[in-house]
C-alpha positions as CSV (number, residue, x, y, z in Angstrom):
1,X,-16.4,38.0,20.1
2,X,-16.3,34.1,20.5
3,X,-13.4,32.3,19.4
4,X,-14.0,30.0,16.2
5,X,-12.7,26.1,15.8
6,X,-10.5,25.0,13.3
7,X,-12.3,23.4,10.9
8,X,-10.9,20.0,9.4
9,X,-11.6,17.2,7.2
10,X,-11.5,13.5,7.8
11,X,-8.2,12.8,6.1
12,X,-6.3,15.7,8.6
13,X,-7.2,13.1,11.6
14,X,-3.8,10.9,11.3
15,X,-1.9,13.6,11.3
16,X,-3.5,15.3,14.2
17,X,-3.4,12.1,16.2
18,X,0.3,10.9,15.8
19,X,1.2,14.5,17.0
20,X,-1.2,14.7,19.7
21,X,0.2,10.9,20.7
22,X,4.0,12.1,20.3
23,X,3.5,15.7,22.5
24,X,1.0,14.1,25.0
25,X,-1.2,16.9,24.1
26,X,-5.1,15.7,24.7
27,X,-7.2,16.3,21.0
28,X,-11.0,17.3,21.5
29,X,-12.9,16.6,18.0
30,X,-16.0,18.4,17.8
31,X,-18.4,17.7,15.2
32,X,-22.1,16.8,14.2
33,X,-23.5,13.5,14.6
34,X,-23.0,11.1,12.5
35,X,-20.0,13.1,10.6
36,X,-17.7,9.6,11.9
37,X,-15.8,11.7,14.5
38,X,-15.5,8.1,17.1
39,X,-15.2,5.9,14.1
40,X,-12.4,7.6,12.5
41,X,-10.3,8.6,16.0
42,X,-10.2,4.5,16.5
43,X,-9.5,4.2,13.1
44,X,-6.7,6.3,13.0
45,X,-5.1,5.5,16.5
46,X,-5.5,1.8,15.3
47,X,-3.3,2.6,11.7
48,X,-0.5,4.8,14.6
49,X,0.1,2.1,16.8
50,X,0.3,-0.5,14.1
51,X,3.0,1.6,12.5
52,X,4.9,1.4,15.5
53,X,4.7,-2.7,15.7
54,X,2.3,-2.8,18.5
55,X,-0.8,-4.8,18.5
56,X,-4.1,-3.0,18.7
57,X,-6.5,-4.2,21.6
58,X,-10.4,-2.6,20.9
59,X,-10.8,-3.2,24.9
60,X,-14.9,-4.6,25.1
61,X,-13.8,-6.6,28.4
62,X,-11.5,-9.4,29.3
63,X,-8.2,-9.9,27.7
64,X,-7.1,-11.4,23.9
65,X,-5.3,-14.9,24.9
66,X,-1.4,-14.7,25.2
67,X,-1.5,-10.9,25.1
68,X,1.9,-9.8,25.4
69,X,1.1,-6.3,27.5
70,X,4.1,-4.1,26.7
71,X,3.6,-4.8,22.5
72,X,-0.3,-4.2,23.1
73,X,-1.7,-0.6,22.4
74,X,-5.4,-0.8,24.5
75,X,-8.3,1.7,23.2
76,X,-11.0,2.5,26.3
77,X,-13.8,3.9,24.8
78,X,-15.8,5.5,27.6
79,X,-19.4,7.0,26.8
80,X,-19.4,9.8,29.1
81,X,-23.1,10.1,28.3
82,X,-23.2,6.7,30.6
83,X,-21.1,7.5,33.5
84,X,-21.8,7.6,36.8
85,X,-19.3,10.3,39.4
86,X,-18.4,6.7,41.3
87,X,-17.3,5.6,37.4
88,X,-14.7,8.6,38.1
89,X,-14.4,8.4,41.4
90,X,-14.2,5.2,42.3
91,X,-16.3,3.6,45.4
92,X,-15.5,4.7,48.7
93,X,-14.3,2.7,51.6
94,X,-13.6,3.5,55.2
95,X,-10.2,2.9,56.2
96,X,-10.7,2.0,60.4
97,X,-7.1,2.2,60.6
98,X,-6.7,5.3,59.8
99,X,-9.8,6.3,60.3
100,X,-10.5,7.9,57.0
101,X,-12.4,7.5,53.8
102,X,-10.3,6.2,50.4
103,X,-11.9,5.8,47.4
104,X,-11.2,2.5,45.3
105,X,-10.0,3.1,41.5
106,X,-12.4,2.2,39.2
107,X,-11.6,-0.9,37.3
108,X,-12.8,0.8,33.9
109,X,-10.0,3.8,33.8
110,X,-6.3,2.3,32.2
111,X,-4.2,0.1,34.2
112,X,-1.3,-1.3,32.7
113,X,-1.4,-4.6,34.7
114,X,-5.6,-5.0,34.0
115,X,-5.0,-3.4,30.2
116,X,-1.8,-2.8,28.3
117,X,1.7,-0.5,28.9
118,X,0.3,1.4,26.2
119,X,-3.0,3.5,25.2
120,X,-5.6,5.7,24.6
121,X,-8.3,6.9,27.1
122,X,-11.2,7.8,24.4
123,X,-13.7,10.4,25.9
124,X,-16.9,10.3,23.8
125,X,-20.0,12.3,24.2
126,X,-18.0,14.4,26.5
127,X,-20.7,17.4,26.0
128,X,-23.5,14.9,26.8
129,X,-22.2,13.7,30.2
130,X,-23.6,15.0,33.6
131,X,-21.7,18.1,35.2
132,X,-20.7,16.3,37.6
133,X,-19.4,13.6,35.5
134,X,-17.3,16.0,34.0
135,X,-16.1,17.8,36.9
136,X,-15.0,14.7,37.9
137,X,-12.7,14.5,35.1
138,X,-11.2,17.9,35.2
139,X,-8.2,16.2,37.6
140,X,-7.5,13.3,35.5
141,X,-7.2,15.6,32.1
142,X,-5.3,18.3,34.3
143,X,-3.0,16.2,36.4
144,X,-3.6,13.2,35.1
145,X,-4.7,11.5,38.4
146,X,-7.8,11.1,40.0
147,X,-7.4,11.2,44.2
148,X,-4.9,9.5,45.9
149,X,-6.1,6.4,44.7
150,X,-5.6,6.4,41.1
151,X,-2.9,7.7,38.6
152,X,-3.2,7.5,34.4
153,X,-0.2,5.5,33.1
154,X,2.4,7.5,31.4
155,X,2.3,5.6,28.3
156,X,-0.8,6.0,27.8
157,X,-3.0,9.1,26.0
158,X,-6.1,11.4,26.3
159,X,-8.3,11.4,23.5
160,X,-12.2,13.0,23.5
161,X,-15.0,14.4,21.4
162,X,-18.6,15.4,21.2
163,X,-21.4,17.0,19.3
164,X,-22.0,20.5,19.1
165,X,-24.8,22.1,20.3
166,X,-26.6,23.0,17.7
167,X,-26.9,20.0,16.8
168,X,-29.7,19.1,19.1
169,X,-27.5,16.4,20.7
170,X,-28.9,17.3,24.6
171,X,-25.5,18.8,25.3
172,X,-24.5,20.1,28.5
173,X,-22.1,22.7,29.6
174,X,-18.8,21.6,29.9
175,X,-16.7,24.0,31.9
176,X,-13.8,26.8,30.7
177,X,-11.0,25.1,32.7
178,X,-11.5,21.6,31.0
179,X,-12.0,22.3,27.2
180,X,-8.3,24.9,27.7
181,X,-6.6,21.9,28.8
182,X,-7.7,20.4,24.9
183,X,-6.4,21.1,21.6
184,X,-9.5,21.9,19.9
185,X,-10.9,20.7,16.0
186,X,-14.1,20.8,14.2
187,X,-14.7,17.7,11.6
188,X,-16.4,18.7,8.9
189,X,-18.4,17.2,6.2
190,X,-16.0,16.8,3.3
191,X,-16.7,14.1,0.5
192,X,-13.7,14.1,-1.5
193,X,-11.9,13.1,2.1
194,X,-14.6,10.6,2.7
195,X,-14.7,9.0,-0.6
196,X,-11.0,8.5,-0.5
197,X,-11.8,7.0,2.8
198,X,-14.5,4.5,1.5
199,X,-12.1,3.6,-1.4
200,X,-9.3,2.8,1.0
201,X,-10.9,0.4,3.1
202,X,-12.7,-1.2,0.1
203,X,-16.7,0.2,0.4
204,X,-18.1,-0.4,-3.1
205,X,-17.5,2.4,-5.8
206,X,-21.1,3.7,-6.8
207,X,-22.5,5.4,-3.4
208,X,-18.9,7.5,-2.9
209,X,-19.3,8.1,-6.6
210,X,-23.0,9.1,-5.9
211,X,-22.3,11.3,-3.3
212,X,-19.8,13.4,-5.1
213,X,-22.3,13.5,-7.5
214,X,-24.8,15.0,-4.7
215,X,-22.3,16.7,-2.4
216,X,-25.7,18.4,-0.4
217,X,-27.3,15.0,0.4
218,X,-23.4,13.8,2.1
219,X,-24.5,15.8,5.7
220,X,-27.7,17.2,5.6
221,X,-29.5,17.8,9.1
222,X,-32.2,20.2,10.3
223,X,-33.8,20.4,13.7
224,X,-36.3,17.9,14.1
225,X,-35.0,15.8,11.6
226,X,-34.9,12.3,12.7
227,X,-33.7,10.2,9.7
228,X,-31.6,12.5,7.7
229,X,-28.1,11.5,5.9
230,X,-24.8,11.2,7.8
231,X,-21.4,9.9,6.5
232,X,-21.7,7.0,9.1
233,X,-25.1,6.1,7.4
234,X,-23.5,6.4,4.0
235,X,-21.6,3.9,5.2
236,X,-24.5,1.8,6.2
237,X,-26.2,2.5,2.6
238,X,-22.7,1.6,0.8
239,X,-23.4,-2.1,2.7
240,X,-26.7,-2.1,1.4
241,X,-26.0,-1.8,-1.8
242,X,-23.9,-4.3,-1.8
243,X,-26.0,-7.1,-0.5
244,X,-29.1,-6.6,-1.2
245,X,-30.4,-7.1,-4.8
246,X,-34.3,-6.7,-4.4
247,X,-34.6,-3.4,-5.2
248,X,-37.3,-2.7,-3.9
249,X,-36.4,-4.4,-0.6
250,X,-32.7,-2.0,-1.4
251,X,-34.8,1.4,-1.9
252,X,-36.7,0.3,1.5
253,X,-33.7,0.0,3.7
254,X,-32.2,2.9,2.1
255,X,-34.5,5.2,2.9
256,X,-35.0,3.6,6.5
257,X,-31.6,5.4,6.3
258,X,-31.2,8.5,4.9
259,X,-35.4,8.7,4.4
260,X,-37.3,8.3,1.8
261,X,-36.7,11.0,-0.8
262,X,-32.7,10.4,-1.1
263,X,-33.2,6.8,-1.1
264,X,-35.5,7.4,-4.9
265,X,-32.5,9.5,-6.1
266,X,-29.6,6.9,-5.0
267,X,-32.0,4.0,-6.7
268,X,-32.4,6.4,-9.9
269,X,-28.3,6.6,-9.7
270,X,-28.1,2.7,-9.2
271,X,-30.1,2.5,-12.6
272,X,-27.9,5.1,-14.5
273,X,-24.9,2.9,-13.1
274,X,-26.5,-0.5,-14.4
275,X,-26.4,1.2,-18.3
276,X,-22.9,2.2,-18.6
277,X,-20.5,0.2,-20.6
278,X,-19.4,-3.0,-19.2
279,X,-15.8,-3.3,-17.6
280,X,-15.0,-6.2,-20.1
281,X,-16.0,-4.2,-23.2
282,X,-13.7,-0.8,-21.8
283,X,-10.5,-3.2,-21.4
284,X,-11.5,-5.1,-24.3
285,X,-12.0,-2.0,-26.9
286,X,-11.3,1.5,-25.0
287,X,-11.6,3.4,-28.1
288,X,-14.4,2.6,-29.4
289,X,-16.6,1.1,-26.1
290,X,-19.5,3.8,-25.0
291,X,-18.5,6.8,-23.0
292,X,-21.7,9.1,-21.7
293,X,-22.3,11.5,-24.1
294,X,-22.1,15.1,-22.9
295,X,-24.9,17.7,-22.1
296,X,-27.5,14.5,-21.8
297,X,-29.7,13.8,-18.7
298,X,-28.3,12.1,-16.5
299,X,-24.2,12.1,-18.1
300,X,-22.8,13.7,-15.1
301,X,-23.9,10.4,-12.5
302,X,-22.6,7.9,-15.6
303,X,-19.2,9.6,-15.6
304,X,-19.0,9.0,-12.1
305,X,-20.2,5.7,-12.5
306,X,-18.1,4.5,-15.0
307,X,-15.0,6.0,-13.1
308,X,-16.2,4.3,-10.5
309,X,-16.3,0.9,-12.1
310,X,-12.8,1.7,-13.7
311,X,-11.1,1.8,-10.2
312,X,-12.7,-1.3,-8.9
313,X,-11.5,-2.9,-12.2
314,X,-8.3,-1.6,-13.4
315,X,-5.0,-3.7,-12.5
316,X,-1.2,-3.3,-13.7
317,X,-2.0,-5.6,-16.2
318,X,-4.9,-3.6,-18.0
319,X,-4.1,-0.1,-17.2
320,X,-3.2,1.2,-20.2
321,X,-6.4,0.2,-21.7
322,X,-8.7,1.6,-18.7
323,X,-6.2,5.1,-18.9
324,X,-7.2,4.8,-23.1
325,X,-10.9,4.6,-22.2
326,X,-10.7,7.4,-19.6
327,X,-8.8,9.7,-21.3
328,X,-11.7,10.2,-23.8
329,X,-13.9,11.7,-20.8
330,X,-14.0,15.2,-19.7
331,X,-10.5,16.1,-18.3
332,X,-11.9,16.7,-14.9
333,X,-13.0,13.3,-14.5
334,X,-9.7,12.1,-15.6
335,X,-8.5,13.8,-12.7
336,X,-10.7,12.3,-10.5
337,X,-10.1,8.7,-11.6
338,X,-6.1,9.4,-11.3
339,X,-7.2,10.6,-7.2
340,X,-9.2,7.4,-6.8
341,X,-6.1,5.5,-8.0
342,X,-3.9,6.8,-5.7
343,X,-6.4,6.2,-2.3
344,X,-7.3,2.3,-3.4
345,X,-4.3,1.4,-5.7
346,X,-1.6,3.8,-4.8
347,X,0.8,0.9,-6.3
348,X,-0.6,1.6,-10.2
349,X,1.2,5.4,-9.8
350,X,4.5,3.7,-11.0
351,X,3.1,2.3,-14.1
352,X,4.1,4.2,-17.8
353,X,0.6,4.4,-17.8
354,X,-0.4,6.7,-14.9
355,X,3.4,8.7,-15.0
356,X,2.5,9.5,-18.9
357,X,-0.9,10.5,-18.2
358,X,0.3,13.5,-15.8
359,X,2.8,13.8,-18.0
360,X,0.6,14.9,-20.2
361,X,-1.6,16.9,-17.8
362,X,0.7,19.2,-15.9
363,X,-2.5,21.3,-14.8
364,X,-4.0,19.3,-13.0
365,X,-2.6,18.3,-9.4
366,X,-2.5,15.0,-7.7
């Protein structure tokens, strides 16, 4: 009986890394394309080594001016996919001395004099690189040298991940003895995790509020498929949306996306989202501006809307009157406004406002 991964969500990623980064135990992320496995590794090994007061270096080539080295964390993103054995290797030379062949180390592995004291050697596509690519790596993630020629600073850390097969990602067999030197995870599609995600980096509201409203549409690939939704494409959508206000150019580039049929229904949703009651008019009158009225078409997609709206909106100033406005929806999207609060504005939780509101809902956890 094969062995199953440990599924996880987006928001377990920090917690994963900073242990991985403080045992010097090498994390392998599997995961489908598109889920935001390489986007959210960087991410998070960015927010870790700002947290310890080191400056992080996204290394594309060359060096930041005045670069102080030992307060410089340096990413390496290598594409196995695009690496040659001589990229692991290094080229060979003939030593007439000695009479013997040495390989030269390859300028694009760490090196604390060409890079930084500290790191993280980021492995992607691993699955897709040639065998004897990753052969080639088995000594640097075993012993953590390659040769004679070249060892991987001790400050620095091993990082990697990969589609899975099944996900039609021309994946090649990576052997036993590599992937049990790896502590193993499966990202997984998760909205709630991505949606806080969105809201913490400042996306706009409506498409994480729309995909919660269509949880199916978030990750939804089938063999053959070649434009189909992705959370990294959600992203791209979420920038859409907010620069482009031709609709019909917006529906166009949606669905040149996440295809045609799901660009109609995030459209339709942009409509519903247009309707709702004006922020102004909520902080202005709460009680009495228009909430979406139950058990009608299209409610469901204006609650979210209008929750979405309230968090872009709602400051210390006018909190009370955005918590009197919400407090008139269904409980369960009270909850998910006071979630949304604490991912974008985790400040607001010491207002009365907020601490009277769970006050008054025990139940409900956040």
């Amino acid at each position: 009986m094969g062995t199953q991964l440990l599924k996880i969500s987006m928001d377990k990623l920090p917690a994963i890394i900073a242990w991985s980064f403080a045992q010097n135990m090498p994390v392998y992320v599997h995961g489908a394309s598109g889920i935001g496995k390489s986007q959210g590794m960087r991410q998070y090994a960015r927010e870790w080594a700002e947290a310890k007061g080191l400056t992080f270096w996204d290394f594309k080539g060359g060096s930041p001016e005045n670069m102080d080295r030992d307060k410089t964390f340096c990413w390496i993103d290598l594409r196995v996919v695009l690496m040659d054995i001589l990229d692991v290797k290094g080229g060979p030379m003939l030593d007439k001395e000695e009479m013997v062949t040495r390989f030269l180390a390859s300028s694009i592995l760490p090196d604390t004099g060409r890079h930084a004291k500290y790191g993280c050697l980021f492995l992607d596509e691993l699955p897709q690189g040639a065998p004897m690519v990753t052969n080639g790596l088995s000594q640097l993630v075993y012993d953590r040298h390659i040769g004679d020629s070249y060892f991987f600073p001790k400050d620095w850390r091993l990082l990697a991940a990969g589609n899975r097969k099944q996900d039609a990602a021309n994946t090649n067999k990576v052997g036993a003895q590599i992937y049990n030197r790896f502590s193993h995870f499966e990202l997984v599609a998760d909205v709630e995790a991505w949606a806080r995600h969105m809201l913490g980096k400042g996306g706009d509201f409506r498409i994480p509020n729309f995909v919660r409203l269509r949880p199916e549409l978030f990750h939804m690939f089938e063999k053959g498929d070649i434009c189909f939704p992705s959370p990294r494409l959600w992203e791209e959508v979420d920038k859409v949306v907010r620069t482009v206000e031709d609709k019909a150019l917006r529906e166009m580039f949606i669905g040149g996306l996440v295809s045609e049929g799901v660009a109609v229904e995030v459209c339709s949703y942009l409509d519903i989202h247009t309707q709702i009651e004006t922020f102004p008019k909520i902080v202005r009158d709460p009680l009495k501006a228009k909430v979406p009225e139950a058990g009608v078409e299209g409610s469901v997609a204006a609650c979210y809307a209008v929750i979405g709206m309230c968090v872009g909106g709602v400051t210390e100033t006018n909190i009370d009157a955005v918590f009197a406005y919400v407090n008139r929806l269904p409980e369960e999207f009270q909850a998910v406004f006071a979630i949304d609060i604490i991912s974008a504005k985790p400040e607001l939780q010491e207002t009365v406002a907020f601490t009277k509101w769970r006050q008054d809902h025990p139940s409900v956890r956040v």
